[in-house]
Backbone as CSV, one residue per row, in Angstrom:
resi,resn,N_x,N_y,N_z,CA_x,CA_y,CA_z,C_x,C_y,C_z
1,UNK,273.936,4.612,127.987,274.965,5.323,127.273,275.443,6.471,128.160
2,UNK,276.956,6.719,128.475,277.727,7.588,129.440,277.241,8.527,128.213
3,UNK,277.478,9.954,128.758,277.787,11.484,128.044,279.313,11.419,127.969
4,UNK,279.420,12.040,127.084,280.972,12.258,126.344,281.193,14.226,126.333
5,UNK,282.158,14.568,126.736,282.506,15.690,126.311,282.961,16.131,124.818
6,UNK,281.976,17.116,123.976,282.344,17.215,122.852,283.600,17.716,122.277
7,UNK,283.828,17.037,121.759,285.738,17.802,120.957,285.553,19.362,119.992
8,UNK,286.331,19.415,120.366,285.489,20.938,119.904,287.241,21.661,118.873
9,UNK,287.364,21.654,118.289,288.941,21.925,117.634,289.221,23.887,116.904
10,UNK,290.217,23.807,116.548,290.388,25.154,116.293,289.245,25.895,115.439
11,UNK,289.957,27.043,115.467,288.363,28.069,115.129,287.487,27.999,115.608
12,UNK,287.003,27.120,117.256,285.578,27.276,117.474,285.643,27.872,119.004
13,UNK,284.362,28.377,119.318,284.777,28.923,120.772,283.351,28.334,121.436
14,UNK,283.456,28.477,122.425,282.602,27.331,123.481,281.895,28.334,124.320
15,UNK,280.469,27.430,124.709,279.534,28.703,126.077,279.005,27.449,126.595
16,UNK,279.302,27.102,127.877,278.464,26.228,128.508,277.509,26.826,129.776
17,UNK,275.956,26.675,129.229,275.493,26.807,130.208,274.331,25.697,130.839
18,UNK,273.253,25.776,131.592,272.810,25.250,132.361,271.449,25.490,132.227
19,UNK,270.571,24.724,132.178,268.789,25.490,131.987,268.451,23.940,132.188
20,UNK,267.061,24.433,132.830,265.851,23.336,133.276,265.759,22.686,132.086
21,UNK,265.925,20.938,132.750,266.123,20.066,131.189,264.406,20.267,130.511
22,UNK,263.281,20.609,130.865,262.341,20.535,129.825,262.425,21.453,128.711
23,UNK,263.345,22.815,129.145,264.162,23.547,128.431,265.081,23.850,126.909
24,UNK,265.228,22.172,127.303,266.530,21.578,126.296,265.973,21.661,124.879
25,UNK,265.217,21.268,124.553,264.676,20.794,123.396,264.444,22.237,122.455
26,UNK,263.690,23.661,123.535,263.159,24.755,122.811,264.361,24.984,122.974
27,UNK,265.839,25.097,123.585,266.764,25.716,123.598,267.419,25.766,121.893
28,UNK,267.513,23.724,122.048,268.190,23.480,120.577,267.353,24.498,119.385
29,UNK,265.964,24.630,119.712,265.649,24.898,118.215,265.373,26.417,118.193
30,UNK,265.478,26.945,118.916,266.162,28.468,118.855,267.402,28.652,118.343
31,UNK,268.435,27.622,118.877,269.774,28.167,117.934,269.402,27.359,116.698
32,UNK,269.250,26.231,116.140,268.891,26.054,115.046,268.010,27.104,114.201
33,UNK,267.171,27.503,114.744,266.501,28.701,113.735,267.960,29.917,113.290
34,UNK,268.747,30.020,114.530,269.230,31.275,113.855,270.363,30.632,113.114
35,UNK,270.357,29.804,112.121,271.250,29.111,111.300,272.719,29.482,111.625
36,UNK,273.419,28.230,111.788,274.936,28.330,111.889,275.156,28.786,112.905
37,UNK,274.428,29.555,113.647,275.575,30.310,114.734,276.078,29.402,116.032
38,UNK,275.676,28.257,116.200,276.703,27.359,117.269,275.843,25.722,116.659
39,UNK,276.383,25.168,117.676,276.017,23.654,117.271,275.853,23.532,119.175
40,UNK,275.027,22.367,119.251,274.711,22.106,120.807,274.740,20.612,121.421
41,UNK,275.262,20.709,122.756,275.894,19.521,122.684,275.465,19.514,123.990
42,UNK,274.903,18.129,124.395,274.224,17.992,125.517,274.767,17.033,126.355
43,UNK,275.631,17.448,127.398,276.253,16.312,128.254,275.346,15.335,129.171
44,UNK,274.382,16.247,129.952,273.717,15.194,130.843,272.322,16.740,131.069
45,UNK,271.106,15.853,130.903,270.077,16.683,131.896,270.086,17.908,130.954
46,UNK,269.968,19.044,131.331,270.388,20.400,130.678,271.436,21.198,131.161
47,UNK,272.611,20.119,131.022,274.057,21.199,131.262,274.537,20.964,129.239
48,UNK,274.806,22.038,128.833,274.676,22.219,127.420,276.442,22.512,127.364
49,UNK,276.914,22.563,126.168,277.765,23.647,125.686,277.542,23.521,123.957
50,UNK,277.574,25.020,123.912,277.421,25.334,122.438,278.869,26.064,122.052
51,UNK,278.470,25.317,120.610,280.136,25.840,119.818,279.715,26.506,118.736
52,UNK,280.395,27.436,118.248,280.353,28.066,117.468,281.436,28.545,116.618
53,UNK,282.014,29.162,115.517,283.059,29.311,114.803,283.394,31.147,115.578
54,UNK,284.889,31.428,115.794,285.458,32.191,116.552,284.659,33.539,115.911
55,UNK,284.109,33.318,114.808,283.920,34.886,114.338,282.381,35.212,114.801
56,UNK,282.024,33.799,115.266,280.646,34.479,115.611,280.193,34.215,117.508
57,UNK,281.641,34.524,117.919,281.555,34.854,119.242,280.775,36.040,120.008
58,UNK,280.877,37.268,119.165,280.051,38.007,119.839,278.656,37.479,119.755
59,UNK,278.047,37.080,118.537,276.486,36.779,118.880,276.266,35.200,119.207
60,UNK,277.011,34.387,119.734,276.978,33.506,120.699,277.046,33.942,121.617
61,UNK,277.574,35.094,122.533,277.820,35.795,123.714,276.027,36.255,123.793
62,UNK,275.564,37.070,123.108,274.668,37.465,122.801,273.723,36.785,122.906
63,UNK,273.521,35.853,122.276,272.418,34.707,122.397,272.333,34.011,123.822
64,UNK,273.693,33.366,124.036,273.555,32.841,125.549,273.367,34.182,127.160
65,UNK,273.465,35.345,126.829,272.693,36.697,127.312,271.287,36.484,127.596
66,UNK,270.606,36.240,126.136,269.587,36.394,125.907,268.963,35.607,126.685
67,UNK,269.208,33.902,126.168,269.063,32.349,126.991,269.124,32.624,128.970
68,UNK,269.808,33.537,128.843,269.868,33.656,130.566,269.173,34.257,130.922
69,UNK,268.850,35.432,130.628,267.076,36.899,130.670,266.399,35.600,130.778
70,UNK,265.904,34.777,129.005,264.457,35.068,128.822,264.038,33.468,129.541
71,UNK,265.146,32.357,129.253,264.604,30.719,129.970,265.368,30.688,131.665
72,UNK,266.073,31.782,131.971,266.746,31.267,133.473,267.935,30.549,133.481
73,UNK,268.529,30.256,132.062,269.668,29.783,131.458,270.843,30.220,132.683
74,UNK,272.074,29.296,133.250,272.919,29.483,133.575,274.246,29.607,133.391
75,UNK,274.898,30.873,133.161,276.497,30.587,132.549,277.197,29.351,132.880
76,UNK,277.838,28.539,132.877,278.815,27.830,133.459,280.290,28.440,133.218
77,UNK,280.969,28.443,133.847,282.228,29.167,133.970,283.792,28.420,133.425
78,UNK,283.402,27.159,134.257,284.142,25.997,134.537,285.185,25.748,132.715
79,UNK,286.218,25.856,132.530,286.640,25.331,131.570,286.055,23.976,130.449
80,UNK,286.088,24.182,129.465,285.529,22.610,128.651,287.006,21.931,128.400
81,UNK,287.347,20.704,128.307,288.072,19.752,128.738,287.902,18.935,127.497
82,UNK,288.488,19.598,126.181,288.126,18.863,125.335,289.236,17.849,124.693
83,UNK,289.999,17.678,125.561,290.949,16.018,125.406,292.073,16.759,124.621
84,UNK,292.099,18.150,123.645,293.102,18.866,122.794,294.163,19.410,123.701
85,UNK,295.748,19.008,123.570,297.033,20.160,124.111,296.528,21.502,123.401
86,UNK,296.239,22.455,124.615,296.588,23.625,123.874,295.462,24.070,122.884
87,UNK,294.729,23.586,122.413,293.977,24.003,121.206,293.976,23.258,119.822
88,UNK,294.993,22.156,119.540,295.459,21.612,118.767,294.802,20.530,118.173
89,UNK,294.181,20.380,117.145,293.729,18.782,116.860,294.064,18.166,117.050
90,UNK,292.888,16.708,117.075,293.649,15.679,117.551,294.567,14.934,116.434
91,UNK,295.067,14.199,116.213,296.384,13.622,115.524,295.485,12.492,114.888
92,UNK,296.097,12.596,113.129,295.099,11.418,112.806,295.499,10.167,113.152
93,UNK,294.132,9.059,112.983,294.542,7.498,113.544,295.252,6.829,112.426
């Protein structure tokens, strides 16, 4: 099975970073403990991006801070490429 880039649509804002894949697993369930605040989406290995709803950008900023201190977590910079013009949903089928 290829990795897919997650679609990610309005109201949500994106952090992709990078951490040692044995990593992956305590990563997910750290943000799962802190309920709601992103969803995690695993392209390949441990290159991640987490989404979250626009209002809880600062403590997604915050958290992926934290993820970089305390596991060695890496920002990724690079734009997410989520198939949307602009920001726009996609169009129903």
């Amino acid at each position: 099975m290829s990795s897919v880039v997650p679609l990610v649509g309005r109201g949500m804002v994106t952090r992709r970073v990078r951490v040692r894949t044995r990593d992956v697993v305590f990563l997910k369930g750290i943000v799962e403990a802190l309920e709601g605040i992103a969803q995690v989406f695993a392209e390949r290995g441990g290159e991640l991006t987490l989404a979250a709803p626009e209002g809880r950008a600062r403590e997604l900023d915050a958290l992926v801070d934290d993820l970089c201190r305390e596991l060695g977590a890496m920002r990724v910079e690079e734009p997410l490429e989520s198939g949307f013009a602009k920001g726009d949903p996609p169009s129903p089928r």
